[in-house]
C-alpha positions as CSV (number, residue, x, y, z in Angstrom):
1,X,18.1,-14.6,-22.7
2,X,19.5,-15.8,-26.4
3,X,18.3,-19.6,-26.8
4,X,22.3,-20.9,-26.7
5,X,22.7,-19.5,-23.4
6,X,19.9,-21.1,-22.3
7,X,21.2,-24.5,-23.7
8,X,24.7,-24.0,-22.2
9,X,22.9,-23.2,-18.7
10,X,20.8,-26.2,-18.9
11,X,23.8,-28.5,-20.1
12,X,25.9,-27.0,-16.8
13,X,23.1,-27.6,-14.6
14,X,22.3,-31.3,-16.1
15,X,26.0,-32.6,-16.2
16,X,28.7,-29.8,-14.3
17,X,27.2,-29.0,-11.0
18,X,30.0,-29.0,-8.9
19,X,32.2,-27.3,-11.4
20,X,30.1,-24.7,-11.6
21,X,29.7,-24.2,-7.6
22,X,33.8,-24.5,-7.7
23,X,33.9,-21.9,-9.6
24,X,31.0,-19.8,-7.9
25,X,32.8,-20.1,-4.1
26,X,35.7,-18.6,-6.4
27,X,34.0,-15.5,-7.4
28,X,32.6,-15.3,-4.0
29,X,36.0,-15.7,-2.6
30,X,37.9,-13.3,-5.0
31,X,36.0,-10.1,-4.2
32,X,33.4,-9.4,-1.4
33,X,30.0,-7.9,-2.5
34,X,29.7,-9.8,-5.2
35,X,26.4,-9.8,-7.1
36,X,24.9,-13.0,-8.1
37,X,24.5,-11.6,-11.5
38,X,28.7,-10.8,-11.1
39,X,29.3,-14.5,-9.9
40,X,27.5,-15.8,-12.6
41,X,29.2,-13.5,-15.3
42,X,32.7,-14.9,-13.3
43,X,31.6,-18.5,-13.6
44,X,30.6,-18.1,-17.6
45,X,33.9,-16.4,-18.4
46,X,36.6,-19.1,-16.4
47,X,35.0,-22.1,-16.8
48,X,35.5,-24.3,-19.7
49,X,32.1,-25.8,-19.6
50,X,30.5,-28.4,-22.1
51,X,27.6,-27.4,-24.4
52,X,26.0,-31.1,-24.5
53,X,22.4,-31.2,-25.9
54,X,19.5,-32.2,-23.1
55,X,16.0,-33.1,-24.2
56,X,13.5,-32.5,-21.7
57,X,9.9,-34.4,-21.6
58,X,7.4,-31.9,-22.6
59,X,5.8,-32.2,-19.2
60,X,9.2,-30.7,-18.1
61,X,10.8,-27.0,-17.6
62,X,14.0,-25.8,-17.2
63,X,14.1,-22.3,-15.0
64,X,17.6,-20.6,-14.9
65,X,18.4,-18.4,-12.4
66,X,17.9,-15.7,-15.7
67,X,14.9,-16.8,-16.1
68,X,12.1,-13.9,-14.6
69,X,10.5,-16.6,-13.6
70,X,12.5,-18.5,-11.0
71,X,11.9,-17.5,-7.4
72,X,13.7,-14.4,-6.5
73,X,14.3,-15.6,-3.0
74,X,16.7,-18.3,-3.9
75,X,19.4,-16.1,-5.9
76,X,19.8,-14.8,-2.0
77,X,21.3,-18.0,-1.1
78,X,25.0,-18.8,-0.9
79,X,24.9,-21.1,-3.7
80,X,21.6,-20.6,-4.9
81,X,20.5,-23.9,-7.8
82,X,21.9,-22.5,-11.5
83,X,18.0,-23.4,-12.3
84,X,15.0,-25.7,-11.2
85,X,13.3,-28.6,-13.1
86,X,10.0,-27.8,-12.9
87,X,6.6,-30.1,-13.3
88,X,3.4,-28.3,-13.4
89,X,3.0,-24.6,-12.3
90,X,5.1,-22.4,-9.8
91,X,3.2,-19.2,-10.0
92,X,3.4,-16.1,-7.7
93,X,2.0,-17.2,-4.3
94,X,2.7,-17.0,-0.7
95,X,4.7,-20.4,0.9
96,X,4.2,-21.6,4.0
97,X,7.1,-24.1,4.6
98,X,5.6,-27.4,6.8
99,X,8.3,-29.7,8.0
100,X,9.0,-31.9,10.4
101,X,9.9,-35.8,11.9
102,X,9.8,-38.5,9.6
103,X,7.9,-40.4,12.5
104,X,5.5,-38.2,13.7
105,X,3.4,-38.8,17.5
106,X,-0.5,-38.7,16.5
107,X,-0.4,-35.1,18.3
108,X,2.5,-33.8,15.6
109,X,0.3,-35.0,12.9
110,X,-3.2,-33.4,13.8
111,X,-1.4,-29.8,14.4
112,X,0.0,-30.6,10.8
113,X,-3.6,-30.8,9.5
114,X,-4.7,-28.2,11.6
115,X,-1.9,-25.2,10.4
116,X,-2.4,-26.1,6.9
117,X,-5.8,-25.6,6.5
118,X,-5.5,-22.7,8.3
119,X,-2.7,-21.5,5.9
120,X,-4.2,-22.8,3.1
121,X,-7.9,-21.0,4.1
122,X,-5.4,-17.5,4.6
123,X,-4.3,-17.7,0.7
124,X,-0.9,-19.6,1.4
125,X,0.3,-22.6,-0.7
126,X,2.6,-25.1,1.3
127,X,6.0,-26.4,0.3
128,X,7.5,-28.9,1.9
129,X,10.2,-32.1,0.8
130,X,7.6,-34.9,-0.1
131,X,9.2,-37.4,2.6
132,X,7.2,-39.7,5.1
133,X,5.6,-38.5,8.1
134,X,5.0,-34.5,8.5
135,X,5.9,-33.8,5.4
136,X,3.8,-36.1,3.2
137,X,0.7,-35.4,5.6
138,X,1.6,-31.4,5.0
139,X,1.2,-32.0,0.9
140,X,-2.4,-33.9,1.2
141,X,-3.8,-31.8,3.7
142,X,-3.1,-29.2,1.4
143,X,-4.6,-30.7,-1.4
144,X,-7.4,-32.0,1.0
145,X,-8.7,-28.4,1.9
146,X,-8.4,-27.7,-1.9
147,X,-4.9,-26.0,-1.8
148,X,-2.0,-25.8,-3.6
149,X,1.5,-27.1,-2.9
150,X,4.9,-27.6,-4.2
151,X,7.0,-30.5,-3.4
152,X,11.0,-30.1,-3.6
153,X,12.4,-33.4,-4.4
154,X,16.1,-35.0,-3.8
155,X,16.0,-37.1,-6.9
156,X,15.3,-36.2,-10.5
157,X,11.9,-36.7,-11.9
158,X,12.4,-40.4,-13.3
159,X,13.3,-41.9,-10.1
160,X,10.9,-40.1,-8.2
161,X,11.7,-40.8,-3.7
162,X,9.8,-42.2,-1.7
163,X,8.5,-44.3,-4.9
164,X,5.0,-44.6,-2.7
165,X,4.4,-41.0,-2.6
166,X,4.0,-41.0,-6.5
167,X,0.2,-41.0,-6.2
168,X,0.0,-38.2,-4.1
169,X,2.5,-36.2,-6.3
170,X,0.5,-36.7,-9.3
171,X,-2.2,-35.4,-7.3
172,X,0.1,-31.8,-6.8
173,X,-0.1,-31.6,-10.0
174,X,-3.3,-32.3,-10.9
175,X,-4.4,-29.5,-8.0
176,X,-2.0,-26.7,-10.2
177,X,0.7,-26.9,-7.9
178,X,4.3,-27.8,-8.7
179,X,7.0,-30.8,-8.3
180,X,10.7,-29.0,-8.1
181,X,14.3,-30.0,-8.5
182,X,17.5,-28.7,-8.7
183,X,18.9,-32.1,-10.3
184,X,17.6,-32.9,-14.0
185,X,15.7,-35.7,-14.3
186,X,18.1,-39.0,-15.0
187,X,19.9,-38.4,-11.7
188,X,18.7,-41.1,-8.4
189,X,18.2,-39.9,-5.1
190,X,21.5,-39.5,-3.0
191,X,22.2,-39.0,0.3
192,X,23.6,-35.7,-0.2
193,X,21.2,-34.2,-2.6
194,X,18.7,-33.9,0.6
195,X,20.3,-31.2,2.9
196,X,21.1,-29.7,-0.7
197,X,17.1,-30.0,-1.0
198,X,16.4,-28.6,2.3
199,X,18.2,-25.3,1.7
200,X,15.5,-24.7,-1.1
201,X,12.4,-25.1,0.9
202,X,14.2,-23.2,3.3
203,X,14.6,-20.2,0.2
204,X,11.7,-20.6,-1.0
205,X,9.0,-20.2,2.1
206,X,7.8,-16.6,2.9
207,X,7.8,-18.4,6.5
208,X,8.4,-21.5,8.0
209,X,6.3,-24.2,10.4
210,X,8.6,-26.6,12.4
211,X,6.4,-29.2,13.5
212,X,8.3,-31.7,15.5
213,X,12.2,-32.6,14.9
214,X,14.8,-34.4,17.1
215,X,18.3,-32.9,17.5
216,X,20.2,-34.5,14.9
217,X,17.7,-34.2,11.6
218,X,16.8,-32.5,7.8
219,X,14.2,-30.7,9.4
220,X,16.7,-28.7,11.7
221,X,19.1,-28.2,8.9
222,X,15.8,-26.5,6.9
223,X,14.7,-23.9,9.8
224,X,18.6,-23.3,10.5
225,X,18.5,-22.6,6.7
226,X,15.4,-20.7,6.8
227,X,16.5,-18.4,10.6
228,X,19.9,-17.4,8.6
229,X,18.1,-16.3,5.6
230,X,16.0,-14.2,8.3
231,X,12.6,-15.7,7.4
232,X,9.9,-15.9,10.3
233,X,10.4,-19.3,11.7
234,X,7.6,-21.0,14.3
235,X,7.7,-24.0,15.9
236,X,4.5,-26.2,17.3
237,X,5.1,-25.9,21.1
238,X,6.6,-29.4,22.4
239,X,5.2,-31.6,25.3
240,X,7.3,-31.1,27.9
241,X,10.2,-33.7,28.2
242,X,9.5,-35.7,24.6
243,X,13.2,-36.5,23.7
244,X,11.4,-37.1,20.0
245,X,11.2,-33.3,20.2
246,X,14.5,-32.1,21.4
247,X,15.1,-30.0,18.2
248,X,11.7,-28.2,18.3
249,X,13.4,-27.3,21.8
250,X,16.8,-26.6,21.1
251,X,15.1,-24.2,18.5
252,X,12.7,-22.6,20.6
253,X,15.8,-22.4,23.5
254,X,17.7,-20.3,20.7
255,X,14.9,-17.9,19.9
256,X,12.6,-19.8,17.7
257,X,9.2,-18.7,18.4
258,X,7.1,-20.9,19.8
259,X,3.0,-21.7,18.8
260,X,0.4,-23.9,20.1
261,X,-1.8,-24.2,17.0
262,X,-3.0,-22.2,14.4
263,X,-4.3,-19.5,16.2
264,X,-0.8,-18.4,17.1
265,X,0.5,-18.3,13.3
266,X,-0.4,-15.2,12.5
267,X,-0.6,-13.1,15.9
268,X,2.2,-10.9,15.1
């Protein structure tokens, strides 16, 4: 990939995101079948784009979807992320996705602990969203068990959400794992950037843990995500009649298969 391609790619991604996904649902529209190599060629030929110059901290990477290094599993996605801001390493490893409530019972929170070490002891690095409650608890019992982890954020890198997880994301990296974003680093957190967000830990997990979610929630919108792009979904068995866990039962009611700890992870 020629260096000005690379620049115009990181100047679309930076400043014309919804341009370019305009003009993506286009291609996808015009002709069925389309590659995502295609839609991209269609998206660089009609769209009157803006090479403006971005300077990235050194501590920061820019992935295009050209790149052989970004994930392959996310060019499968609808509307897969033109490319990922990247801190630290990605690497080639197995993910285990680990989400769930924001608000998590005691019992959500010790099967959290429980599958990740498991995970982590079976070679698997955890991604997960970096927000409070089972996803937060995911990342440091990752790096607690001396594992690796990515975090997928909803904010560019200088306004870094929830602010009070910053510790424990410098600790990702410090551990060789990876803080990810599909927005470049000036842009806040919005409301709409985190079911955007979800559909990427959804991509980007070989599997996926649901570990408690109520009906309405990001962590439903994530294993939906992840069941339609046909990855193994499981979800930590509920205690019988727990509205907080109507959505682990909805999921498990619609096929979702269902665990009791980390024994069960792996059994087939």
């Amino acid at each position: 990939m020629s260096k000005s391609l690379e620049q115009l790619l990181l100047s679309i991604a930076s400043f014309e995101r919804a341009h370019f996904f305009r003009l993506w649902n286009q291609a996808a529209r015009s002709e069925e079948g389309l590659s995502w190599k295609e839609k991209l060629e269609f998206v660089l030929e009609h769209g009157d784009f803006s090479d403006r110059s971005i300077g990235l901290p050194p501590s920061v990477s820019f992935v295009s979807i050209l790149s052989p290094d970004y994930p392959v599993f996310l060019r499968e996605l609808p509307q897969p992320p033109l490319g990922l801001f990247v801190m630290g390493q990605l690497g080639d490893t197995a993910l285990l996705a680990v989400i769930g409530s924001r608000k998590p019972s005691p019992y959500s929170l010790r099967m959290t602990r429980a599958c990740v070490n498991d995970a982590v002891s079976k070679g698997y690095s955890i991604v997960s969203g970096g927000a409070y409650g089972v996803d937060i608890e995911a990342h440091r019992s990752a790096l607690d068990c001396g594992g690796k982890t990515w975090v997928v954020l909803g904010s560019g890198f200088q306004h870094l959400y929830p602010k009070k997880h910053e510790m424990v994301f410098n600790e990702v990296l410090r551990a060789g794992g990876a803080l990810i974003s599909e927005y470049p680093p000036f842009l806040e957190p919005q409301a709409r950037f985190f079911p955007e967000r979800n559909r990427l830990i959804a991509a980007l997990s070989d599997r996926l843990l649901l570990v408690q979610a109520h009906l309405r929630s990001g962590s439903m919108s994530t294993a939906r995500a992840a069941l339609d792009l046909g990855k193994e979904v499981e979800v930590i068995r509920p205690p019988l009649g727990d509205e907080n866990f109507a959505g682990s039962a909805a999921l498990i009611d619609a096929g979702a298969r269902a665990i009791s700890g980390p024994q069960d992870l792996y059994s087939r």
